[in-house]
C-alpha positions as CSV (number, residue, x, y, z in Angstrom):
1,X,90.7,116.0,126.9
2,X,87.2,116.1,129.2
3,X,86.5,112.6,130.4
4,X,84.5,110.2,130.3
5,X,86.4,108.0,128.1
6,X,84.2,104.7,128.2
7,X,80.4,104.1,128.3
8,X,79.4,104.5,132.0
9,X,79.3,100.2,132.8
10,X,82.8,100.3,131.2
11,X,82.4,98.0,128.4
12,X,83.6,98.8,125.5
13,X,81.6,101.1,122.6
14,X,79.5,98.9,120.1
15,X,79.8,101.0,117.3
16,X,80.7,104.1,116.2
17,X,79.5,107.0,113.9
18,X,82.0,109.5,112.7
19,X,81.5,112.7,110.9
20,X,83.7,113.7,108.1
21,X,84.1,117.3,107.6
22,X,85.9,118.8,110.1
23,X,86.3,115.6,111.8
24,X,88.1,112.6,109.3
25,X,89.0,115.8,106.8
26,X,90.0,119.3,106.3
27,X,88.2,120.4,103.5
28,X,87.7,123.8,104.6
29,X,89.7,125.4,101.8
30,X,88.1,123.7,99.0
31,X,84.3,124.0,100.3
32,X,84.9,127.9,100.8
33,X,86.3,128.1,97.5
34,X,83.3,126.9,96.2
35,X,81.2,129.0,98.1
36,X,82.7,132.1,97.1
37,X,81.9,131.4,94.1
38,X,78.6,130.6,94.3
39,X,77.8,133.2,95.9
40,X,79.2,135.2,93.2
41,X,77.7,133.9,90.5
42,X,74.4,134.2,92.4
43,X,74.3,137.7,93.2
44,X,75.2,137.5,96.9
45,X,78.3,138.9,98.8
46,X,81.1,137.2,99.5
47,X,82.1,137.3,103.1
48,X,85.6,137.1,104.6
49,X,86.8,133.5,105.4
50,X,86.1,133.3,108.6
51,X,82.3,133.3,108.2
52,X,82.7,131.3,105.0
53,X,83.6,128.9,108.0
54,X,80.4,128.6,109.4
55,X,79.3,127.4,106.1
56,X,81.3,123.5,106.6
57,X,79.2,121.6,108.4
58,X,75.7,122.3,108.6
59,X,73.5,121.1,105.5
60,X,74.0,123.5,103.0
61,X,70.5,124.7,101.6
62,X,70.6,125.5,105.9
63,X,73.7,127.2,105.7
64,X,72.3,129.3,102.2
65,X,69.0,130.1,104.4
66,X,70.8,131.2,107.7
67,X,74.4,132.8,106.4
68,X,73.3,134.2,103.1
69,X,69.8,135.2,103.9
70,X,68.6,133.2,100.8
71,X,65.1,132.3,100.4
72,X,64.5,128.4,99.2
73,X,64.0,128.9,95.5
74,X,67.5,131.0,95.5
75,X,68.9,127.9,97.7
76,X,68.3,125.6,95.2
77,X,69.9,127.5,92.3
78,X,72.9,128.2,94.9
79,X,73.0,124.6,95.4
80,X,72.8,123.9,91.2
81,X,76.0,126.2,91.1
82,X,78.0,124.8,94.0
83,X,77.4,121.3,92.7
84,X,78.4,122.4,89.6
85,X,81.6,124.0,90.6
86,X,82.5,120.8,93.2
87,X,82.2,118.3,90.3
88,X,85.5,116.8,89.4
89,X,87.1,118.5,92.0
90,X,85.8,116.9,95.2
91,X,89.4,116.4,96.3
92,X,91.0,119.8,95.7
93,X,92.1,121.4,99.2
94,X,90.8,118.7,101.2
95,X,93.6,116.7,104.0
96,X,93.0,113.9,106.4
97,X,93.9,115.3,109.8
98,X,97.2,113.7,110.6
99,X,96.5,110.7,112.8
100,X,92.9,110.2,111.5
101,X,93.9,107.3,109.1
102,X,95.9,105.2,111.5
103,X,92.7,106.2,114.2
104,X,90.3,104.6,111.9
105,X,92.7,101.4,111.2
106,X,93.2,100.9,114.6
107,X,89.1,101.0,115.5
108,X,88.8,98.6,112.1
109,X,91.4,96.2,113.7
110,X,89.6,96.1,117.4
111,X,86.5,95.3,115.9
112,X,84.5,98.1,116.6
113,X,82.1,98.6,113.7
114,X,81.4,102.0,112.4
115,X,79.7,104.1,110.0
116,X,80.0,107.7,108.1
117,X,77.7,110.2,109.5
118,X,77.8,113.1,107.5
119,X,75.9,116.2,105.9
120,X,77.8,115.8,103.0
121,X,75.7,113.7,100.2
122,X,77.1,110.3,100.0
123,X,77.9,110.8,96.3
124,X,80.3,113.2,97.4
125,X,81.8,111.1,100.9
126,X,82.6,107.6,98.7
127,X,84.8,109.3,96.5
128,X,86.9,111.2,98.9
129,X,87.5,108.3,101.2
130,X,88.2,106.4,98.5
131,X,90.4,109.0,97.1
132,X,92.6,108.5,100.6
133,X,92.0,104.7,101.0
134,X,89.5,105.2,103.8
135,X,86.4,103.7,102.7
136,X,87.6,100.1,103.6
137,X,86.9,100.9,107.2
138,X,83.6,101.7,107.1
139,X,80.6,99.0,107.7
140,X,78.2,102.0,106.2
141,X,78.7,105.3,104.1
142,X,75.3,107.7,105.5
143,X,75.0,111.0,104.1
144,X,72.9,113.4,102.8
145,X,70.6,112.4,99.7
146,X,71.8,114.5,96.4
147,X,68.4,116.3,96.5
148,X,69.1,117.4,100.2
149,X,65.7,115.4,100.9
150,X,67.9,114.0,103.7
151,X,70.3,116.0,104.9
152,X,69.6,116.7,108.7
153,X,72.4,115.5,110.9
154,X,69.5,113.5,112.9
155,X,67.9,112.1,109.9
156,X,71.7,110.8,108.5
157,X,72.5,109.6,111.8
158,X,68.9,107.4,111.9
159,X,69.8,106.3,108.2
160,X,73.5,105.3,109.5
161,X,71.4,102.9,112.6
162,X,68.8,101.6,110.2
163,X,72.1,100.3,107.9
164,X,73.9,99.1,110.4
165,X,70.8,97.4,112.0
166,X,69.8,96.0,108.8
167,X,73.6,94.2,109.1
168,X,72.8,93.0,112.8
169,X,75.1,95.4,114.3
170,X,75.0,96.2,117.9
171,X,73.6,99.2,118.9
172,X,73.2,99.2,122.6
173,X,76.1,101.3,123.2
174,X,76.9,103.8,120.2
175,X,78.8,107.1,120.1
176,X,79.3,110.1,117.7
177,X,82.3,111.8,116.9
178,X,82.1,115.5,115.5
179,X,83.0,118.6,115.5
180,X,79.9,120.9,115.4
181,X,76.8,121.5,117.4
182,X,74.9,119.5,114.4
183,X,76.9,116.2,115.7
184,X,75.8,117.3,119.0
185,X,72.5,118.0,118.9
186,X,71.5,115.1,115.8
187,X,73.1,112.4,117.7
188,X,71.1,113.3,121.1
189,X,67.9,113.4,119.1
190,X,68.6,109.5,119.1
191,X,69.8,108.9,122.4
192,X,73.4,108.7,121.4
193,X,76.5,110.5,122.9
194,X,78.9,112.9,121.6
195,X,82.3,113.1,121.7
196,X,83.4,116.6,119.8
197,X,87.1,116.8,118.8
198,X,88.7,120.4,118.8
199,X,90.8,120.7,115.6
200,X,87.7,121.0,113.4
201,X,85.1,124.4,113.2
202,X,83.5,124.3,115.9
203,X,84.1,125.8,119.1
204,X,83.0,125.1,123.2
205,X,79.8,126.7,122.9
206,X,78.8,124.2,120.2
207,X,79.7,121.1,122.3
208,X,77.8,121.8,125.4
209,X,75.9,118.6,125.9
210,X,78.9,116.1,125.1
211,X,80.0,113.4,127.4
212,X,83.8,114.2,126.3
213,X,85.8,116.3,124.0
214,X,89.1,115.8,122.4
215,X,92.1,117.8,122.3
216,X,94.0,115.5,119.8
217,X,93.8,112.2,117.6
218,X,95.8,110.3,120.6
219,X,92.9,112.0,123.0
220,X,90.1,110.6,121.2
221,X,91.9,106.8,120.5
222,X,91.7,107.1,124.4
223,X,88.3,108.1,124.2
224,X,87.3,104.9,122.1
225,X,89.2,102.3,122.3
């Protein structure tokens, strides 16, 4: 664990935004499933699993441009079939990390508000934290619109303020939580910290910029609370 763990005055954080892929979950296997698929049924190559990887986390009609080569006419009927193929089984392959759930009961508990930040379109998020009895914690589910209109780690994370404004939250001293460069470099777009954790996909050259980084669940309860 890098430090710092508090915000520099050492009062406590006001509030919290948390990313879900990669972070909360491992969905890895059911999103590259999908993928494969897709790109399939679309005409494209499959790559090995490892760059499927690359795939969980950014906003995918980015991730169809930059990985597949895809132009945006062919991203949109990629994102037709993967929407098609994730229906009904949202759930399939996906885990909370082990510790995540008691994490977020433990922020609930101290008070600390907090919201989902995530690429993933919130029609998607509800369900699966429902599905693992998550979505009690939350004050506000942000993620991506279904027409990827909003989708932008920056743009979910200033949807995820305006909704906790809106609620009279303080925001004078908020942090993200991720696990890719997108957590990174969204959050800064809004003057906020990150805090990247390790067990998701990303890796060190993504979370240059942090104020702190996470080894494991215990690490980042130290981190925040």
């Amino acid at each position: 664990m890098t430090a710092p763990q508090r915000p520099t005055d050492g009062t406590p954080w006001s509030a919290i935004l948390f990313d879900l892929d990669g972070t909360i979950t491992d969905s890895a296997a059911g999103i590259t499933s999908r993928l494969a698929e897709t790109l399939a049924e679309t005409g494209y190559p499959v790559p090995p699993q490892e760059d499927l990887l690359r795939y969980v986390g950014p906003p995918i009609l980015d991730a169809f441009r930059d990985f597949a080569g895809m132009d945006e006419k062919e991203s949109r009927r990629a994102l037709t079939v993967y929407r098609r193929l994730a229906h009904g089984t949202l759930v399939d392959g996906i885990t909370v990390y082990p510790g995540m759930a008691e994490l977020l009961h433990d922020v609930h508990r101290a008070g600390i508000p907090f919201s989902l930040a995530t690429s993933k379109p919130e029609s998607q998020a509800m369900p699966i934290l429902e599905h693992f009895g998550l979505i009690g914690y939350f004050r506000e589910i942000a993620g991506a619109t279904d027409d990827e209109s909003r989708s932008a780690k920056a743009d979910v994370v200033a949807e995820a303020l305006r909704r906790l404004r809106e609620k009279h939250v303080d925001l004078s001293r908020v942090v993200m939580v991720g696990d890719r460069k997108h957590d990174v470099e969204g959050s800064a777009m809004h003057g906020i910290p990150c805090i990247a954790v390790r067990w998701g996909y990303g890796n060190p050259a993504e979370w240059q910029g942090t104020i702190a980084t996470a080894d494991s669940v215990d690490d980042l309860r130290d981190l925040l609370l």
